[in-house]
N, C-alpha and C positions, 0 to 999 in steps of 0.2 A: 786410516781406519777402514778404508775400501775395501785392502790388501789385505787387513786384517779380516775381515769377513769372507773373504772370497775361500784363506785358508783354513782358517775355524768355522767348526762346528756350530751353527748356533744355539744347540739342544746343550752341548757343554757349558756354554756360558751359562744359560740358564741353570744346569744341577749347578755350574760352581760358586752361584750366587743367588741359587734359590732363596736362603733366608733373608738373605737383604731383600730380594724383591718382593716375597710374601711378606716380609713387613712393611714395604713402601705400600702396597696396594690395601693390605688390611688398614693403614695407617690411613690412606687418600681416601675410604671406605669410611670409615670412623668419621672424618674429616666432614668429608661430603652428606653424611647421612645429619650430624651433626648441625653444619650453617644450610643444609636443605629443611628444617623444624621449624614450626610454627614460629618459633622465638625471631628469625632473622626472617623467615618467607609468609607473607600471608597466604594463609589457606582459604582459597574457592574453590566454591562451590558451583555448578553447574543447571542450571534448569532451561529448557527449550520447549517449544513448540512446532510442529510442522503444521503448515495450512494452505488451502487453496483459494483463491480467491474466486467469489462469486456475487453473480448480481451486477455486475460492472462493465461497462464498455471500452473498450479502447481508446486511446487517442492515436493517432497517427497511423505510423507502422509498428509502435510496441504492442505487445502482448497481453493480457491480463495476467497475467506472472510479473511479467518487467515492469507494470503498471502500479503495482499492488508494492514493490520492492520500492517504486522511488516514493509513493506515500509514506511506506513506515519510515522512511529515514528524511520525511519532511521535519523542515524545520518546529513547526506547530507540533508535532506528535513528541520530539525530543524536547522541547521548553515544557510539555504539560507533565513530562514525565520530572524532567528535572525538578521543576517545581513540585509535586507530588511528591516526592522521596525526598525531598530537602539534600540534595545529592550534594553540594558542595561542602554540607556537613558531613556526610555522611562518611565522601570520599576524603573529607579532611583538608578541603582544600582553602584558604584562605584569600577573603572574598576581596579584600584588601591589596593583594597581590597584586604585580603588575603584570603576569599573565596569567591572571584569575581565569581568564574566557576563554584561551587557548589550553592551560590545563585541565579544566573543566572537560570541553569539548576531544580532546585527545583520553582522558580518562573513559570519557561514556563511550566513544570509537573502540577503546581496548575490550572494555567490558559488555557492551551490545554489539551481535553479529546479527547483519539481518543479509539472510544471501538465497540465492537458488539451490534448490534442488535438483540430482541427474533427473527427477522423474516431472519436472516443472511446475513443483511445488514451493513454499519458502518459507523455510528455515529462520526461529527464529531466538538466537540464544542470549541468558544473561547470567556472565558471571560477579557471584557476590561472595563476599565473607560471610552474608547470612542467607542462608538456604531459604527461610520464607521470604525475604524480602526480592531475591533470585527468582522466586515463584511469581510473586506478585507483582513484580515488574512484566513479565512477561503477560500476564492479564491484563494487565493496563495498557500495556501496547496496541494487545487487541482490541480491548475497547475504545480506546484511544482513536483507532486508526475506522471502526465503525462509524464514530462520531464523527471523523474527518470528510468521511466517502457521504458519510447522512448530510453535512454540509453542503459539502459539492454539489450534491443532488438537487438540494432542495434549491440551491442560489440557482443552479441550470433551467430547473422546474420554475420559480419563482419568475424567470421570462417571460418564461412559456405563457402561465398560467397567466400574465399580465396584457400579453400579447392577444390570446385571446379574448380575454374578458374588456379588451377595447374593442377590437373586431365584434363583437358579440352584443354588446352594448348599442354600437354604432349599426348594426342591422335590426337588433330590436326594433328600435327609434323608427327606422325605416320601415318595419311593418307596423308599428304602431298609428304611423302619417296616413299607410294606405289603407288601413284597414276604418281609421276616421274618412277617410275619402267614401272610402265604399257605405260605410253606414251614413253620410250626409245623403250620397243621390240616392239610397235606401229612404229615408226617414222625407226628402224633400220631393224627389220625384218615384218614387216605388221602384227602383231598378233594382231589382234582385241577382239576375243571372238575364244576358242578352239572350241565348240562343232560346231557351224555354219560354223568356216572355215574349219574343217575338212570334210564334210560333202561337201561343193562346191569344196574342194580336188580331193576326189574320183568321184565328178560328172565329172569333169574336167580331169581326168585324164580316167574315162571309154569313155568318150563321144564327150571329146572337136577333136578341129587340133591340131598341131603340133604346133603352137606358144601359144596356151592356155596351152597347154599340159608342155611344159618347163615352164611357168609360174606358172604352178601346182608343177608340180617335184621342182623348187626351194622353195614355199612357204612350200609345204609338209615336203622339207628337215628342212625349219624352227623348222615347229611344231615341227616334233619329237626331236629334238636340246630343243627349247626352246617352246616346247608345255605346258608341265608339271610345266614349272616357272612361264606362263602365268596363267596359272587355279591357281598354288595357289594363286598369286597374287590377281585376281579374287574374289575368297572365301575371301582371307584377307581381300579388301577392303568391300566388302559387310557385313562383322562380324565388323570390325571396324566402320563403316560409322552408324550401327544401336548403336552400345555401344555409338559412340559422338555424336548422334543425341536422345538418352535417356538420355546422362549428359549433356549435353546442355540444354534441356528441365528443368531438375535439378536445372541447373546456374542459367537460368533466373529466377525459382522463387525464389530460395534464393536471390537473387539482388531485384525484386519487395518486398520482405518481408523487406529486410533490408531500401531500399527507402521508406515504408509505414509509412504516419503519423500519426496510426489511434488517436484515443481517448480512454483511456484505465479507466472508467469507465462511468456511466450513472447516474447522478444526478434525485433522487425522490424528493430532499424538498432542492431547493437553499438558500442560507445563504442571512439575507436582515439584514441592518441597526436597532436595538430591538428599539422601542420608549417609552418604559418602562425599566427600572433596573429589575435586578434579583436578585441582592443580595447587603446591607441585606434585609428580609422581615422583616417588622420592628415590622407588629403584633404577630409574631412571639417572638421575640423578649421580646413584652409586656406582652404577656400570659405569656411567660415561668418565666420569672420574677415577675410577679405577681402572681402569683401561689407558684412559691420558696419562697417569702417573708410572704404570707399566713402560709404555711405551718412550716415555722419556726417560726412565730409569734405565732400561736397553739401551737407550744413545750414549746417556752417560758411562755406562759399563763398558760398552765399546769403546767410547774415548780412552777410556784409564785403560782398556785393555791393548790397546794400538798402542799408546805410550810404553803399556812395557815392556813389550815384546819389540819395540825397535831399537834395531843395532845399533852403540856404542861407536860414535866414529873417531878412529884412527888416524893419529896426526901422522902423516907422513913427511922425515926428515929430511930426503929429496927436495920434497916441493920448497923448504926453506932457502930462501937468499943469502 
C-alpha cells in the first residue's frame, strides 16, 4: 500500500471514490449528530461565578487565592451542598449501592469546578441538566463558603475574646483590692495623697494654733506610720489602672472582631440561570466524526486499491523439481 501511494495520486483516489466517501462521512454525520441528542447524551448546562477573596488572612505561605480554593472544596461546604440539593437524587445515584460515596463524590468532582484564575481570582463553575438549579448551586457555594470563613473567625476570635476577658477580670480584682486599700487609710487615717498632705503638715505645724497644730502632729503621725503604704498603693493603682485600661481596649476589639458579620469575598461575574447547554457541542461531535470516518475510509480504499493493482505472480516451470 506504501508503493501504492507513493505512485498514485491521492486527489485520484479521492474523485474515483468520491461518492462512496461523501456517503461514509454524510452517513458518520447523521450517525454522530444522531447518538450526540438529548435521547443518548445529557444536556448541561453551564453557570459560573468569578471572585476574589476578601477580608481574610493567610495561613502559612499560601495566598488568599489558594486559601479561599482549599475552603470551597472543604469538605463541610461540599456535604451542606450535597445535602441541600438532595444530590444523590438528583444525580440518580442509589444510596444503597456499594459505592454509593465514591460515585457521589466523583459525580460532584465532574460537575463542580472550583480553580484559579490567570488574573488570581477563582473561578467557580456548576454544571447541571437544570440551568436554575446550576445557578443556585453556585449561590450557595458562596454562601456556604461565607458561613465557613464567619466560622473560623469567630472560633479564632472566641479565644481571643476568652483570653482577655480572664486577663481583664483578673486585673479588675486587682484594682478593686487597691483601690479598698486606698479608701480604708483614706476613711481610718485621712491619707489622701502623700506628697500634698505632707507638705500642708509642715505648713500646719510651722505656722498654724494649737488646735491646727495637734491636728497636724496626729495626721503627720499617720503619714510616717502609713505614709509609705499609701504612696505605693498610689504607684500601684496608677500602673494597674493603665495596664487594664490598655487590655480593656484589647477586649473590646477582640469582641467587636468576633461580633463582625463581614462578607468575606467580592463577587466580579455573578452566576445567572445559562439559556443555552454547554455540553455536548454537537458540531463538534460531527466534525470529529466525520473526519475519523474519512480518514479510515482512505485507509481502507487504499488497502482495496494496493490489492488491485498488484502483480499476478507467475509460476515459473524452471524453478520446478
Amino acid at each position: 500500500m506504501e508503493d501504492y501511494f507513493k505512485s498514485k495520486n491521492i486527489i485520484d483516489i479521492l474523485i474515483r471514490w468520491k461518492i462512496h466517501l461523501a456517503t461514509i462521512v454524510c452517513g458518520a454525520a447523521l450517525v454522530a449528530a444522531f447518538f450526540s441528542s438529548s435521547i443518548f447524551i445529557t444536556s448541561l448546562f453551564k453557570s459560573f461565578a468569578i471572585v476574589y477573596p476578601s477580608n481574610i488572612s493567610p495561613y502559612s505561605d499560601e495566598s488568599e487565592t489558594e486559601q479561599m480554593i482549599q475552603i470551597l472544596q472543604s469538605k463541610d461546604i461540599r456535604d451542606s451542598i450535597v445535602q441541600k440539593f438532595d444530590l444523590p437524587k438528583h444525580y440518580g445515584i442509589d444510596p444503597g449501592s456499594k459505592y454509593f460515596l465514591s460515585t457521589l463524590l466523583w459525580e460532584y468532582g465532574q460537575k463542580v469546578k472550583i480553580n484559579k484564575t490567570p488574573y488570581s481570582a477563582v473561578g467557580i463553575e456548576v454544571w447541571d441538566k437544570d440551568p436554575t438549579i446550576a445557578c443556585n448551586m453556585v449561590n450557595e457555594i458562596l454562601n456556604q463558603y461565607n458561613l465557613k470563613v464567619r466560622y473560623m473567625h469567630k472560633e479564632k476570635f472566641q479565644e481571643v475574646v476568652q483570653n482577655y476577658r480572664e486577663i481583664t477580670d483578673y486585673k479588675k480584682k486587682e484594682l478593686d483590692s487597691l483601690q479598698m486599700q486606698a479608701q480604708e487609710l483614706g476613711v481610718k487615717f485621712g491619707l489622701l495623697d502623700y506628697q500634698s498632705q505632707t507638705r500642708e503638715v509642715m505648713r500646719a505645724i510651722l505656722s498654724g494654733g494649737s488646735s491646727n497644730r495637734s491636728e497636724a502632729q496626729k495626721l503627720r503621725k499617720n503619714l510616717e506610720e502609713k505614709g509609705g503604704h499609701r504612696e505605693m498603693i498610689s504607684n500601684l493603682l496608677l500602673s494597674e489602672a493603665n495596664q487594664y485600661g490598655a487590655l480593656k481596649l484589647e477586649y473590646d476589639r477582640a469582641i467587636l472582631n468576633y461580633n463582625r458579620n463581614y462578607t468575606y469575598l467580592n463577587v466580579l461575574n455573578k452566576p445567572f440561570p445559562a439559556d443555552k447547554k454547554s455540553y455536548p457541542i454537537r458540531w463538534i461531535f460531527v466534525v470529529v466524526s466525520s473526519l475519523s470516518a474519512l480518514f479510515l475510509a482512505i485507509i481502507v480504499i487504499g488497502v482495496i486499491e494496493s490489492r488491485r493493482t498488484r502483480p499476478i505472480p507467475v509460476n515459473d516451470p524452471s524453478k520446478k523439481i
